[in-house]
Jmol script that loads the backbone (N, CA, C; Angstrom):
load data "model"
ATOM      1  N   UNK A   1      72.391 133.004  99.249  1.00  0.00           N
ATOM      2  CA  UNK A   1      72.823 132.305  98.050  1.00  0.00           C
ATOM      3  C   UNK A   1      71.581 131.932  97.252  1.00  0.00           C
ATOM      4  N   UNK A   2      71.757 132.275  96.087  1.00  0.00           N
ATOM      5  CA  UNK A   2      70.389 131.995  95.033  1.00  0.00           C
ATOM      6  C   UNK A   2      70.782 130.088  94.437  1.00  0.00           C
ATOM      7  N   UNK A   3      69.249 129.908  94.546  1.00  0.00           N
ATOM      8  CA  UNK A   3      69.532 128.488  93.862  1.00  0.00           C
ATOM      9  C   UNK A   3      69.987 128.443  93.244  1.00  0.00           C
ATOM     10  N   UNK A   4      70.423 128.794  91.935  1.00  0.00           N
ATOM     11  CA  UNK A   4      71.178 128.436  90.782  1.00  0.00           C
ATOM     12  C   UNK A   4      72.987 128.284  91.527  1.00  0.00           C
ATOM     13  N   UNK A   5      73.168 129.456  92.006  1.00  0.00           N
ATOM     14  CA  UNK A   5      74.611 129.057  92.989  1.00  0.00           C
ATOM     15  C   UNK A   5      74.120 128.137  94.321  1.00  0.00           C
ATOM     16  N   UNK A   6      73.463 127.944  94.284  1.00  0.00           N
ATOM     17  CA  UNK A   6      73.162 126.482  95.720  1.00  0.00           C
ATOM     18  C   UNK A   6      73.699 125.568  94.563  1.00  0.00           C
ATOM     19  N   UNK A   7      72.829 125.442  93.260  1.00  0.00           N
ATOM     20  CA  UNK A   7      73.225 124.144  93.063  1.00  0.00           C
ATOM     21  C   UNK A   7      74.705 123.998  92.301  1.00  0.00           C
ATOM     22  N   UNK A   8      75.015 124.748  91.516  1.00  0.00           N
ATOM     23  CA  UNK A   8      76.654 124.724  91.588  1.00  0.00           C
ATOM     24  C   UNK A   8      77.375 124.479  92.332  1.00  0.00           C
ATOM     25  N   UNK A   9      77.564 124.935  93.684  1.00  0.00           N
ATOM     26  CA  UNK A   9      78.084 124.670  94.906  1.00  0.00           C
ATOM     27  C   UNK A   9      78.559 123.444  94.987  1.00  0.00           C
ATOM     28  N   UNK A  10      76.633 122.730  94.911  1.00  0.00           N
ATOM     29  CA  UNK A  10      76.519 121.457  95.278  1.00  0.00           C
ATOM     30  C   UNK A  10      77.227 120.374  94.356  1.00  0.00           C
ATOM     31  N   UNK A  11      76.865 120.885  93.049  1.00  0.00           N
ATOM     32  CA  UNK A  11      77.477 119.947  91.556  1.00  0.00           C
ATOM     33  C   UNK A  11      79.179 120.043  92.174  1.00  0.00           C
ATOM     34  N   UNK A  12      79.668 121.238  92.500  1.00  0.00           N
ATOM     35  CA  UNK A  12      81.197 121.012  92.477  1.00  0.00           C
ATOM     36  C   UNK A  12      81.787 120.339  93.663  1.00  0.00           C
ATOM     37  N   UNK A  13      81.062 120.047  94.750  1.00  0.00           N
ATOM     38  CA  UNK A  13      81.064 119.175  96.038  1.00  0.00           C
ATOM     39  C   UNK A  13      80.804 117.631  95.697  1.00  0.00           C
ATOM     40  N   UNK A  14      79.892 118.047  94.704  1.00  0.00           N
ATOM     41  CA  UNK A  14      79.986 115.813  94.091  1.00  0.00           C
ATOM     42  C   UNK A  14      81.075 115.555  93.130  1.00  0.00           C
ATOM     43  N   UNK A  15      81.471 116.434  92.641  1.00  0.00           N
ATOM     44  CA  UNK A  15      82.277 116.427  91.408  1.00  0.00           C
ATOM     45  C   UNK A  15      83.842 116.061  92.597  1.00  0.00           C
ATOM     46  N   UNK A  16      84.059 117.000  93.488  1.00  0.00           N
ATOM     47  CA  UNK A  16      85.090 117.047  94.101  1.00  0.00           C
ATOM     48  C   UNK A  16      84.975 115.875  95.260  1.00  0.00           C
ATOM     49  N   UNK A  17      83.850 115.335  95.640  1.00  0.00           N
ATOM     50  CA  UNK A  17      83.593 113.691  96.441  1.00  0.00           C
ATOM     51  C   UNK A  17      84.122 112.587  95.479  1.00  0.00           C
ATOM     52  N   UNK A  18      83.177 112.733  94.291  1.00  0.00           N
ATOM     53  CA  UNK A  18      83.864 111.443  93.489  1.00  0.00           C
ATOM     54  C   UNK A  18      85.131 111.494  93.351  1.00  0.00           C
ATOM     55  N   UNK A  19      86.017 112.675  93.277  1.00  0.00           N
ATOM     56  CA  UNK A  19      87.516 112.486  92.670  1.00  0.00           C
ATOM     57  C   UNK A  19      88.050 111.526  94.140  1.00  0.00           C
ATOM     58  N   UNK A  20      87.926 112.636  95.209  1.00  0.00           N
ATOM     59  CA  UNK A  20      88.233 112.100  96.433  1.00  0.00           C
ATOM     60  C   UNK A  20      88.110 111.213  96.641  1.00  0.00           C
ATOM     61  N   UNK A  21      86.650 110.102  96.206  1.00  0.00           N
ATOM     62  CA  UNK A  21      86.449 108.249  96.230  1.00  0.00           C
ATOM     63  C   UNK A  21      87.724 107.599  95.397  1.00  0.00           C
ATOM     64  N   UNK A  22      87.645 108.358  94.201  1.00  0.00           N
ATOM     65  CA  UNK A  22      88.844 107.555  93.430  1.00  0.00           C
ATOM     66  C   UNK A  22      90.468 107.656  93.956  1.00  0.00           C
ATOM     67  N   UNK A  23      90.741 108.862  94.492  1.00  0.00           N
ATOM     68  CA  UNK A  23      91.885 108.911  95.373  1.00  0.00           C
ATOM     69  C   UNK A  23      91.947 107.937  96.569  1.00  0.00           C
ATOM     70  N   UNK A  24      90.666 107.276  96.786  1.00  0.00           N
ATOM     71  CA  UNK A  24      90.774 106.631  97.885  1.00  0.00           C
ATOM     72  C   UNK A  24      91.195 107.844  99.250  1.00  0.00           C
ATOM     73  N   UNK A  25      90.865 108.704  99.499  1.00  0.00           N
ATOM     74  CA  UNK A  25      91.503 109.486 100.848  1.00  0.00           C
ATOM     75  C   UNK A  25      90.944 109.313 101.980  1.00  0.00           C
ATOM     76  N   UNK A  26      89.725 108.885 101.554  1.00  0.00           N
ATOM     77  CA  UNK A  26      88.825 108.275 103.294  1.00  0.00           C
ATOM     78  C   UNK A  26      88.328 109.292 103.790  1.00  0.00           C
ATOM     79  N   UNK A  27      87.749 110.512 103.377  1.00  0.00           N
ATOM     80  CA  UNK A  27      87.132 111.844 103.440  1.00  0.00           C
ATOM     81  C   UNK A  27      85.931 111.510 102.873  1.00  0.00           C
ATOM     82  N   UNK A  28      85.138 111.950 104.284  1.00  0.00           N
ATOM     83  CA  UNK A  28      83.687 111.921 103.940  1.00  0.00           C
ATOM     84  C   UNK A  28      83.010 113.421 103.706  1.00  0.00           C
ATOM     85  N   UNK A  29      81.455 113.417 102.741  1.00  0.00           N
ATOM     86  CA  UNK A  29      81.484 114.880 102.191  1.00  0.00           C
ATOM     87  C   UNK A  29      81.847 116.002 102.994  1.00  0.00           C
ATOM     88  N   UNK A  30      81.368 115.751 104.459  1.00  0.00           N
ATOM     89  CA  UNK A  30      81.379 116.902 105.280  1.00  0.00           C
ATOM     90  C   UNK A  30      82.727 117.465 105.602  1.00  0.00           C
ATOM     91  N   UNK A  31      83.490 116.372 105.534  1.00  0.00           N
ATOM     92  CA  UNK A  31      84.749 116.643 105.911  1.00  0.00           C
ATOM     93  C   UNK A  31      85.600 117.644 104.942  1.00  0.00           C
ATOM     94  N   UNK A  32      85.291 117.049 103.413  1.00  0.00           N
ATOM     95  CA  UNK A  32      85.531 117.386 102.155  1.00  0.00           C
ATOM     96  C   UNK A  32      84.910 118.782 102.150  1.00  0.00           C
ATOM     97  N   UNK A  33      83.475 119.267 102.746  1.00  0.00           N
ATOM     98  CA  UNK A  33      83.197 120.989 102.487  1.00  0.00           C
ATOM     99  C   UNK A  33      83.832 121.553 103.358  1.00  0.00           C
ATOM    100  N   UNK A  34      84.220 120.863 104.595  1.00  0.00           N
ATOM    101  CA  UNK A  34      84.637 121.881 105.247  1.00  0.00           C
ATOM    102  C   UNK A  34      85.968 122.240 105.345  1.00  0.00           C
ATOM    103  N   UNK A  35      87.288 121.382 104.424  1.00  0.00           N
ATOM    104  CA  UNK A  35      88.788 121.818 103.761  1.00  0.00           C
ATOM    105  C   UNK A  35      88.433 122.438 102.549  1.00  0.00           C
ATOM    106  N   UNK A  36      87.439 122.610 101.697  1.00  0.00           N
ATOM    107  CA  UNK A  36      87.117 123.229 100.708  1.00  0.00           C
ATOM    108  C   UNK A  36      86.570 124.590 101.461  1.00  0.00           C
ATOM    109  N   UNK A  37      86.150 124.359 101.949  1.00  0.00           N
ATOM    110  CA  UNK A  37      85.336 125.989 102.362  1.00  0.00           C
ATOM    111  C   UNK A  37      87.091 126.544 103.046  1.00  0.00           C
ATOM    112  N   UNK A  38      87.838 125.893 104.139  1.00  0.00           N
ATOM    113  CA  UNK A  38      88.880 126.566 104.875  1.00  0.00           C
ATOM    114  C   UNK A  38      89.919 127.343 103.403  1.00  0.00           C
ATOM    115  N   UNK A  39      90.112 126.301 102.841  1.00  0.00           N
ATOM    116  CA  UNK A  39      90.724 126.795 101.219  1.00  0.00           C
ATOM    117  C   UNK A  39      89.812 127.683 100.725  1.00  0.00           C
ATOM    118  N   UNK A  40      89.279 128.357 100.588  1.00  0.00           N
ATOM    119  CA  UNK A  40      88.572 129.446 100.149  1.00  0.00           C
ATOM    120  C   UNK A  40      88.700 130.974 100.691  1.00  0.00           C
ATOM    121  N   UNK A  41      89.065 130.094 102.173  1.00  0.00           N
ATOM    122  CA  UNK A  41      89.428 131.125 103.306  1.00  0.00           C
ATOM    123  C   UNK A  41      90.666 131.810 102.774  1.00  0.00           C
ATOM    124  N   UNK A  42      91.552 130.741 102.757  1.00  0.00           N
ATOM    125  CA  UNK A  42      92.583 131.260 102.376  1.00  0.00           C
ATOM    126  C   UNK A  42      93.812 130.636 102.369  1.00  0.00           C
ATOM    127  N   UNK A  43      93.181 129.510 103.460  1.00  0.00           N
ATOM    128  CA  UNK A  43      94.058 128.746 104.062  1.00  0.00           C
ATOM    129  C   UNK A  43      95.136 127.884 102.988  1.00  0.00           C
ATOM    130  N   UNK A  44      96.232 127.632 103.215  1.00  0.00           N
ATOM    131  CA  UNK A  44      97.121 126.936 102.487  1.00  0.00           C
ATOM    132  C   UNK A  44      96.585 125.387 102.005  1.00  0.00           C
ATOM    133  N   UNK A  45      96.432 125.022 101.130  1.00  0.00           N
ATOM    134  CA  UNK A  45      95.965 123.658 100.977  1.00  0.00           C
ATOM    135  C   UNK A  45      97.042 122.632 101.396  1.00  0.00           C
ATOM    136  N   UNK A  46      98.170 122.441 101.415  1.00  0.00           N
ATOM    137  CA  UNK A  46      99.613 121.484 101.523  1.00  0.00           C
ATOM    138  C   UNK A  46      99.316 121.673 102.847  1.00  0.00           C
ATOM    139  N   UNK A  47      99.498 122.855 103.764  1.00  0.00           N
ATOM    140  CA  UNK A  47      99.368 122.485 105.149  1.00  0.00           C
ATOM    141  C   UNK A  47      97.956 122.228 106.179  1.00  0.00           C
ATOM    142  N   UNK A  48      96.875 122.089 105.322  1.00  0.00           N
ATOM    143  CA  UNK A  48      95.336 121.382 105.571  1.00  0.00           C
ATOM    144  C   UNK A  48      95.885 119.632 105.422  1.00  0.00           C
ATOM    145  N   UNK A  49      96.505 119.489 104.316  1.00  0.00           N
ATOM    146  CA  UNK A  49      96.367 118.495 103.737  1.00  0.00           C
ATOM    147  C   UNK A  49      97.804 117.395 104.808  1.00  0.00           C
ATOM    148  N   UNK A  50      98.526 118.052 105.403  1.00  0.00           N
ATOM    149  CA  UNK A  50      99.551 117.887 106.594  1.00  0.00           C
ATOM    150  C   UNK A  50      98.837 117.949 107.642  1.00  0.00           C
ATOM    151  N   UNK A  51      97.866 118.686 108.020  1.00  0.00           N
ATOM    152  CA  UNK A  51      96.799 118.922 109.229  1.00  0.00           C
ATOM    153  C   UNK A  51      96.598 117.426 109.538  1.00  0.00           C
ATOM    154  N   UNK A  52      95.653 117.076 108.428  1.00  0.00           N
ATOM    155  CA  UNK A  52      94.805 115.723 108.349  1.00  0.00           C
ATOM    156  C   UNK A  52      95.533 114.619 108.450  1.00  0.00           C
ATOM    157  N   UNK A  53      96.844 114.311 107.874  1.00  0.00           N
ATOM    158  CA  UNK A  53      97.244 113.219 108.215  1.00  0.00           C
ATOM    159  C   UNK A  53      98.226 113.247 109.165  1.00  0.00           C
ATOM    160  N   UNK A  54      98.336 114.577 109.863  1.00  0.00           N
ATOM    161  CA  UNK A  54      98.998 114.538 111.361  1.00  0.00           C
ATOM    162  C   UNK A  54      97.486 113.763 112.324  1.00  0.00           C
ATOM    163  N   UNK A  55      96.791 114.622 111.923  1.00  0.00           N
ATOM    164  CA  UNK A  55      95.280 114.160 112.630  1.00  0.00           C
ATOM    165  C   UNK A  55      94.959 112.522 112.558  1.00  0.00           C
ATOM    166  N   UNK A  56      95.156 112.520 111.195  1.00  0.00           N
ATOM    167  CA  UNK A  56      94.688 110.594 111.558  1.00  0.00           C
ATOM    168  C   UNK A  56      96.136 109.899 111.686  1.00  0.00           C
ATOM    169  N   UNK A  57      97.042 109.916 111.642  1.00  0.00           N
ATOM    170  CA  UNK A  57      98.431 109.347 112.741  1.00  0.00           C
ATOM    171  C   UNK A  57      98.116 109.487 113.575  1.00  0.00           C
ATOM    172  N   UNK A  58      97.385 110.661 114.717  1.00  0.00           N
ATOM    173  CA  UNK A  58      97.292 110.569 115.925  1.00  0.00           C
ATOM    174  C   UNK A  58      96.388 109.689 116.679  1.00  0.00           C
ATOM    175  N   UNK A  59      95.045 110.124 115.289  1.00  0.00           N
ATOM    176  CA  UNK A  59      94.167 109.086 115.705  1.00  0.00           C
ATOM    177  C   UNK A  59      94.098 107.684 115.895  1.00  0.00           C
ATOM    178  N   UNK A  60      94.686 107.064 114.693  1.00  0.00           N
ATOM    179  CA  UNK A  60      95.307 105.821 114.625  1.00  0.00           C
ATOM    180  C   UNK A  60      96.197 105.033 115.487  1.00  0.00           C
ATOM    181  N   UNK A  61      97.163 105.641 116.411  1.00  0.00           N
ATOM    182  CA  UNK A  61      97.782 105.714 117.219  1.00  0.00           C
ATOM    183  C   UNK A  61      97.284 105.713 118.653  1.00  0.00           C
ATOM    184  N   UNK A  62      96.501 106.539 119.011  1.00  0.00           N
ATOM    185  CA  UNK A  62      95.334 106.069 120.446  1.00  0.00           C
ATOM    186  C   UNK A  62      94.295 105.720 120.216  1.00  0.00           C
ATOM    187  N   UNK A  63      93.794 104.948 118.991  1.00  0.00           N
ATOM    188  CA  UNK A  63      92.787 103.724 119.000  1.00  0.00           C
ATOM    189  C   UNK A  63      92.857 102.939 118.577  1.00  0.00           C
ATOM    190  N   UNK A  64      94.680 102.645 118.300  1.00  0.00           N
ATOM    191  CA  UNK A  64      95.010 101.351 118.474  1.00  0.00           C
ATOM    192  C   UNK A  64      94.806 100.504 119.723  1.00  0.00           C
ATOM    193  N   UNK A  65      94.740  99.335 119.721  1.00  0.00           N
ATOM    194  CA  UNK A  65      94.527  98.172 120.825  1.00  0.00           C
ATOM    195  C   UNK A  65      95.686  98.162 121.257  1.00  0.00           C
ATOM    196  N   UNK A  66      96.217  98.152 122.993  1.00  0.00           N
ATOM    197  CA  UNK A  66      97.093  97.545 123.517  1.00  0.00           C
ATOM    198  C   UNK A  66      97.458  96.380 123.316  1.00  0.00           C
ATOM    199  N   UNK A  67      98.876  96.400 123.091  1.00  0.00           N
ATOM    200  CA  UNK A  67      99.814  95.045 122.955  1.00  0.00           C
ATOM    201  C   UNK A  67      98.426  93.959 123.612  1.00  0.00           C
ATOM    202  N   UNK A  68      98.417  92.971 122.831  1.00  0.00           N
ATOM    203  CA  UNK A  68      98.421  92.182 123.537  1.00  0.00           C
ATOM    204  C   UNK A  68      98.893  91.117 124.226  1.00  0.00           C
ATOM    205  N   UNK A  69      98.101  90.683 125.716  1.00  0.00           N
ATOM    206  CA  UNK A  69      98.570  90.216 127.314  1.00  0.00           C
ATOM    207  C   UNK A  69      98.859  88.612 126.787  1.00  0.00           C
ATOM    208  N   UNK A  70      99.316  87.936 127.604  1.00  0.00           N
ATOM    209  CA  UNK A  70      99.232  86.725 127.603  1.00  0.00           C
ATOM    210  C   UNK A  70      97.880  86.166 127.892  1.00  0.00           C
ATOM    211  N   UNK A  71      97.509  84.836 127.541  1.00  0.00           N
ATOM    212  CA  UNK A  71      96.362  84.604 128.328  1.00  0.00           C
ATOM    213  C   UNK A  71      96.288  84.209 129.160  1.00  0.00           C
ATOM    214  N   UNK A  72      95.298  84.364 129.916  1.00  0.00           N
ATOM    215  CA  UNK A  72      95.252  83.872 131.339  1.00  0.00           C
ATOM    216  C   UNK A  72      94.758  82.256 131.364  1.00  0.00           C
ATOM    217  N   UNK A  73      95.631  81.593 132.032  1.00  0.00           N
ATOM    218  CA  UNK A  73      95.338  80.352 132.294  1.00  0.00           C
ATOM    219  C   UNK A  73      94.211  79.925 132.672  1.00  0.00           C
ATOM    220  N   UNK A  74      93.103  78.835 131.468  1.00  0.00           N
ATOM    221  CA  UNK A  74      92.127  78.301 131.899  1.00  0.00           C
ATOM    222  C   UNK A  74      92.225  76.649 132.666  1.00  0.00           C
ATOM    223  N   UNK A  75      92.088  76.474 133.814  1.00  0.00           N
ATOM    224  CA  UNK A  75      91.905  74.801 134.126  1.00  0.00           C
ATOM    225  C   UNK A  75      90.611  74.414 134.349  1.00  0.00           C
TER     226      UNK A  75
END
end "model"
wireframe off; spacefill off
backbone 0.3
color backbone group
């Protein structure tokens, strides 16, 4: 890749971070090149975009804290 397309690349990766800040989506850059690069692939964007928030439901879900216990009696 010749610099002039390095830095395009790069301009359309900040261009496409800031939108993503204002969407609020909680996608950090790396995360952001690498559903941009899979979409390039070929990949469907609606079912990337179903990927991810199957992915963080799951995540969210086993790193939640167990109920919490009663406390244990101090005397």
């Amino acid at each position: 890749m010749d610099s002039e397309a390095a830095k395009t690349a790069r301009e359309s990766l900040d261009l496409a971070f800031h939108m993503s800040n204002i969407l609020e989506t909680g996608l950090d850059r790396h995360t952001l090149s690498v559903l941009i690069a899979l979409c390039d692939l070929g990949l469907n964007p609606e079912a990337l975009a179903a990927l991810v928030k199957e992915l963080r439901r799951e995540t969210s879900s086993s790193t939640s804290p167990p109920s919490a216990a009663p406390p244990s009696s101090i005397i």
